[in-house]
C-alpha positions as a Markdown table, in Angstrom:
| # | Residue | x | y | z |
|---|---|---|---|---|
| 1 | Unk | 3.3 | -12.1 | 1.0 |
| 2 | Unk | 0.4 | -14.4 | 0.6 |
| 3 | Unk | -1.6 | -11.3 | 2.7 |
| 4 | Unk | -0.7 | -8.5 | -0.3 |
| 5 | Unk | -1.1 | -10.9 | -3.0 |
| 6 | Unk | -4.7 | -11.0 | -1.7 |
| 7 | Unk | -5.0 | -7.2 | -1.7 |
| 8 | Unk | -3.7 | -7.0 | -5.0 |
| 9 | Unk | -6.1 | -9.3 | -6.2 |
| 10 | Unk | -8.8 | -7.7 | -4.4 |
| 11 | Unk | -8.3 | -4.6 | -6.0 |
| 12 | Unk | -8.0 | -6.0 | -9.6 |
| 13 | Unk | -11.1 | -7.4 | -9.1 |
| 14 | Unk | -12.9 | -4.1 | -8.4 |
| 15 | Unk | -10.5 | -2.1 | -10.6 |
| 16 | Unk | -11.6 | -0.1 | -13.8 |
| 17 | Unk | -11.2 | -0.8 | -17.1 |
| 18 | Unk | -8.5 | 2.0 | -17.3 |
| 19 | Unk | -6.3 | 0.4 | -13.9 |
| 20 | Unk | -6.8 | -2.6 | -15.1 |
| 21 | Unk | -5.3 | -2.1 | -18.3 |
| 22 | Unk | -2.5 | -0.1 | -16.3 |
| 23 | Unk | -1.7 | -3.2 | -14.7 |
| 24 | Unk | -1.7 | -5.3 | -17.7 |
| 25 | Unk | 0.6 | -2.8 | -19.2 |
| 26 | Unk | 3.5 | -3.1 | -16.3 |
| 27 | Unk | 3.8 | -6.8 | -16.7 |
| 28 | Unk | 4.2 | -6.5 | -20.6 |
| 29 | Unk | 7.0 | -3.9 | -19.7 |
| 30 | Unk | 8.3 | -6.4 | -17.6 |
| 31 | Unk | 7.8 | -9.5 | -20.3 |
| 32 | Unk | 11.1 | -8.5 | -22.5 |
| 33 | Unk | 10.4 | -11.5 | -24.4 |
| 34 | Unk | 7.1 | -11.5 | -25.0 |
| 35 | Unk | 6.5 | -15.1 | -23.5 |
| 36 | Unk | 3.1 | -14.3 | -20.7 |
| 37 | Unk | 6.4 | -14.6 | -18.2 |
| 38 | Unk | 8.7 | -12.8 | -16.5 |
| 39 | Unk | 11.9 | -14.6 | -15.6 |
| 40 | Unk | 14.3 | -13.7 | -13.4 |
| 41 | Unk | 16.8 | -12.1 | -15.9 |
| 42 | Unk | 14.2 | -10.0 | -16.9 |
| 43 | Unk | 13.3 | -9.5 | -12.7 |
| 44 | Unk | 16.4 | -8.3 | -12.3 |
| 45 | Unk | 17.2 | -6.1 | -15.2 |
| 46 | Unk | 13.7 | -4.1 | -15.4 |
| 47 | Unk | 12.2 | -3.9 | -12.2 |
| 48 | Unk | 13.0 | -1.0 | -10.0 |
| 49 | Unk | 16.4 | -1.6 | -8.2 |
| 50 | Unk | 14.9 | -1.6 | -4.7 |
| 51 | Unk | 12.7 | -4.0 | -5.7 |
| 52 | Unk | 14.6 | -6.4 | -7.5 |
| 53 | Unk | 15.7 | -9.0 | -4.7 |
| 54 | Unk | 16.5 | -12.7 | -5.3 |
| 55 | Unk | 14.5 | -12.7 | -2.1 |
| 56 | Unk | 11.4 | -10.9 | -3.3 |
| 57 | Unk | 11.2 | -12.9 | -6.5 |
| 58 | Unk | 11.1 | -15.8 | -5.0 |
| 59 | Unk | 8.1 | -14.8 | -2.3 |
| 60 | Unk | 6.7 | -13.7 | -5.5 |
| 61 | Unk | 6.8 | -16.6 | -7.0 |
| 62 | Unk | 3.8 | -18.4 | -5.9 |
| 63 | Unk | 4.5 | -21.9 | -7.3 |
| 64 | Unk | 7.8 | -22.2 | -7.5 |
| 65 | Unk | 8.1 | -22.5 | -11.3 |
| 66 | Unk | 11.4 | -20.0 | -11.6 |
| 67 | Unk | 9.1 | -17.3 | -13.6 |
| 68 | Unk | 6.5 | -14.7 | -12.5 |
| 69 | Unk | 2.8 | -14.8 | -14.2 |
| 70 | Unk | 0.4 | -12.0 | -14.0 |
| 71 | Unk | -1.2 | -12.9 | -10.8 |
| 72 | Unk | 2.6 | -13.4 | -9.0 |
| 73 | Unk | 3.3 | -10.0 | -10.3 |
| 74 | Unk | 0.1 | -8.1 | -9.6 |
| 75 | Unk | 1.7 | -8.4 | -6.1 |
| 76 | Unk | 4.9 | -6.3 | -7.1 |
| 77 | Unk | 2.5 | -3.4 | -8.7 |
| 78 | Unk | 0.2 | -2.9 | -5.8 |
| 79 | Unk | 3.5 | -2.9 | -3.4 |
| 80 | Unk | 5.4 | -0.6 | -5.9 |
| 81 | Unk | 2.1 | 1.7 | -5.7 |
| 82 | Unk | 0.5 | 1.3 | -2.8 |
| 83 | Unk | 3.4 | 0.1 | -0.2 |
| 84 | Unk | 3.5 | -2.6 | 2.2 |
| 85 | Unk | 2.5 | -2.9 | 5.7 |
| 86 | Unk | 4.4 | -0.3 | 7.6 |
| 87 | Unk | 4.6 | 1.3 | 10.8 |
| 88 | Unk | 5.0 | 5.4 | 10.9 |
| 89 | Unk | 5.6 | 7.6 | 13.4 |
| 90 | Unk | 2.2 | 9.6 | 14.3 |
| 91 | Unk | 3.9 | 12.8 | 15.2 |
| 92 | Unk | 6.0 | 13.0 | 11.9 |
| 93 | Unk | 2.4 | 12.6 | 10.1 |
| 94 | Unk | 2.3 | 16.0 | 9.6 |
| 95 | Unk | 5.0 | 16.5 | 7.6 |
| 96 | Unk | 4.1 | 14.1 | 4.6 |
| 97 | Unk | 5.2 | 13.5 | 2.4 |
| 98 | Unk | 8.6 | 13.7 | 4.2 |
| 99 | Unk | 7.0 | 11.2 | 7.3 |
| 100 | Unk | 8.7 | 8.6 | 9.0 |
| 101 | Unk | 7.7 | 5.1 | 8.1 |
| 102 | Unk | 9.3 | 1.6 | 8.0 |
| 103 | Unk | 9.0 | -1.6 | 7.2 |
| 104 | Unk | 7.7 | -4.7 | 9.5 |
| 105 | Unk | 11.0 | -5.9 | 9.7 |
| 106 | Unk | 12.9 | -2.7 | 10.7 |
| 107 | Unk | 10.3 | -1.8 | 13.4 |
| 108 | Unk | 10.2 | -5.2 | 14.7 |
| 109 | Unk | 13.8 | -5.5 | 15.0 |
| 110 | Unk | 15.0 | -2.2 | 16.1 |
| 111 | Unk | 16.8 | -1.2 | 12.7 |
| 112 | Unk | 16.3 | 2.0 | 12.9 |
| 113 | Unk | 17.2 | 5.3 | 14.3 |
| 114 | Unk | 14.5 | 8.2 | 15.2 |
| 115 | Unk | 14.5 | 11.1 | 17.4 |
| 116 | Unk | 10.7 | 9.9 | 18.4 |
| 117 | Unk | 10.2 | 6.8 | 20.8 |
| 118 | Unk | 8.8 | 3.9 | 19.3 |
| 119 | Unk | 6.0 | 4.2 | 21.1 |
| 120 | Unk | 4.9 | 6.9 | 18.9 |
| 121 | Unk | 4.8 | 4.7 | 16.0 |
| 122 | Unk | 1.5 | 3.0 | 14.8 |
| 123 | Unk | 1.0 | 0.0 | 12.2 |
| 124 | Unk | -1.2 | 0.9 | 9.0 |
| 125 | Unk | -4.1 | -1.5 | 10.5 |
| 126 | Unk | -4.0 | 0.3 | 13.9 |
| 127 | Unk | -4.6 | 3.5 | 11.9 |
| 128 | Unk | -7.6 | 2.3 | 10.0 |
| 129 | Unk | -9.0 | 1.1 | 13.3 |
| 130 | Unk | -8.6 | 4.7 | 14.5 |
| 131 | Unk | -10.0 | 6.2 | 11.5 |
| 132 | Unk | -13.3 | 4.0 | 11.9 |
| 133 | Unk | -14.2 | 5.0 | 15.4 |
| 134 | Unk | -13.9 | 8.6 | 14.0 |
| 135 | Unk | -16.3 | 7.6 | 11.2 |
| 136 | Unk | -18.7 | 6.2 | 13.1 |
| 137 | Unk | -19.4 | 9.7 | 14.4 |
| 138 | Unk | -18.8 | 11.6 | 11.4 |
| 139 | Unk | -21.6 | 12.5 | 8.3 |
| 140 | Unk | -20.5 | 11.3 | 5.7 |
| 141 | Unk | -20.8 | 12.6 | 2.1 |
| 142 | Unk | -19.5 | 10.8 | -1.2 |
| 143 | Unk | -18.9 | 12.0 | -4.4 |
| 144 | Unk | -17.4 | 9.7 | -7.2 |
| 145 | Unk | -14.2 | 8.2 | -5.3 |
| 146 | Unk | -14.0 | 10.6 | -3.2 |
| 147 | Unk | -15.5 | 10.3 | 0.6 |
| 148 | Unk | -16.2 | 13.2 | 2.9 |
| 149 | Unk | -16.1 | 13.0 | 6.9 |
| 150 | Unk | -17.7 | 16.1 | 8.7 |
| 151 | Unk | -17.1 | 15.3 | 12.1 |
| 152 | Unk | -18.7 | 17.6 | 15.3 |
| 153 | Unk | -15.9 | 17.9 | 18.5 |
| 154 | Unk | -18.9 | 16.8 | 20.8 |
| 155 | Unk | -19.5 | 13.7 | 19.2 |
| 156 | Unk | -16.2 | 12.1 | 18.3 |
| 157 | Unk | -12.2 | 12.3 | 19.5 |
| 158 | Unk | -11.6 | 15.0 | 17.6 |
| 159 | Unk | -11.0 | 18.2 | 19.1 |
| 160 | Unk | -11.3 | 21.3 | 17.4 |
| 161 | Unk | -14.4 | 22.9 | 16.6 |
| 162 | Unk | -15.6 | 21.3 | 13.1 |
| 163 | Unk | -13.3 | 19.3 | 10.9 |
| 164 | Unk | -13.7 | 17.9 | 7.8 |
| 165 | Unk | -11.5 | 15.4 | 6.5 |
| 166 | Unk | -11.2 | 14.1 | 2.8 |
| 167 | Unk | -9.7 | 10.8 | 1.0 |
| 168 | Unk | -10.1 | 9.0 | -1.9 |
| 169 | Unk | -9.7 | 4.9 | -2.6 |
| 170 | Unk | -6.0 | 4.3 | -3.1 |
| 171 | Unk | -5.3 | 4.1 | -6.8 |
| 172 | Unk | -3.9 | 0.7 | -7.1 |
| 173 | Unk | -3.8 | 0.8 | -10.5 |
């Protein structure tokens, strides 16, 4: 937990105006009583179901105090909107946003059942090491958020003839 509360952080830093006001504006939905808290009645009764875990609100709960601040739950929005470390399956990639992706936990321990072996799955870090060695032979072009890769067959691992990818910075907020 301690690694996505530092993500989430991250990205506040860096956020807009706009997703930083988005943010702000989750926790007051959350803060049923107004009090710069949330507790963890109000855990339970307003965060998304599959969420709301005694287990999850308590790794969320930085200093043990019983109650979530800001900061604690910052950690909830980026994992409600951005997702947590996962593992997917490379050859179901193609079929987002139907893939197949799972937890640490249910990777790790085998809690699953897919008609791919695992060892065409790949964690979220092992993909963004992937994606850099394609960069580093790539133009690249930026406009706004958005990043362009133009990538030549003869230069990198990819093999058609010209491809171009696009992606923006995940919207955290």
């Amino acid at each position: 937990m301690n690694e996505i509360r530092e993500v989430a952080e991250a990205y506040y830093a860096r956020a807009t105006i706009d997703e930083k006001n988005s943010a702000q504006k989750f926790f007051r939905s959350l803060d049923d009583d107004d009090n710069g808290t949330i507790s963890h009645a109000e855990f339970r009764k307003l965060v998304d179901p599959c969420f709301s875990t005694d287990k999850l609100f308590k790794e969320l709960d930085k200093n043990n105090d019983g109650t979530l601040d800001f900061n604690e739950v910052l950690a909830l929005y980026y994992i409600q909107k951005c997702g947590v470390p996962y593992f997917s399956c490379l050859l179901c990639e193609k079929h987002l946003p139907n893939s197949f992706d799972l937890c640490c936990r249910c990777y790790g321990g085998g809690a699953f059942k897919h008609h791919h072996p695992p060892s065409k799955f790949i964690d979220n870090h092992s993909i963004r090491l992937r994606l850099n060695k394609i960069t580093k032979h790539a133009e690249v072009s930026e406009s706004g958020d958005e990043v362009r890769l133009h990538m030549n067959s003869q230069r990198s691992i990819v093999r058609s003839q010209s491809t171009k990818v696009s992606f923006s910075r995940p919207r955290l907020l």
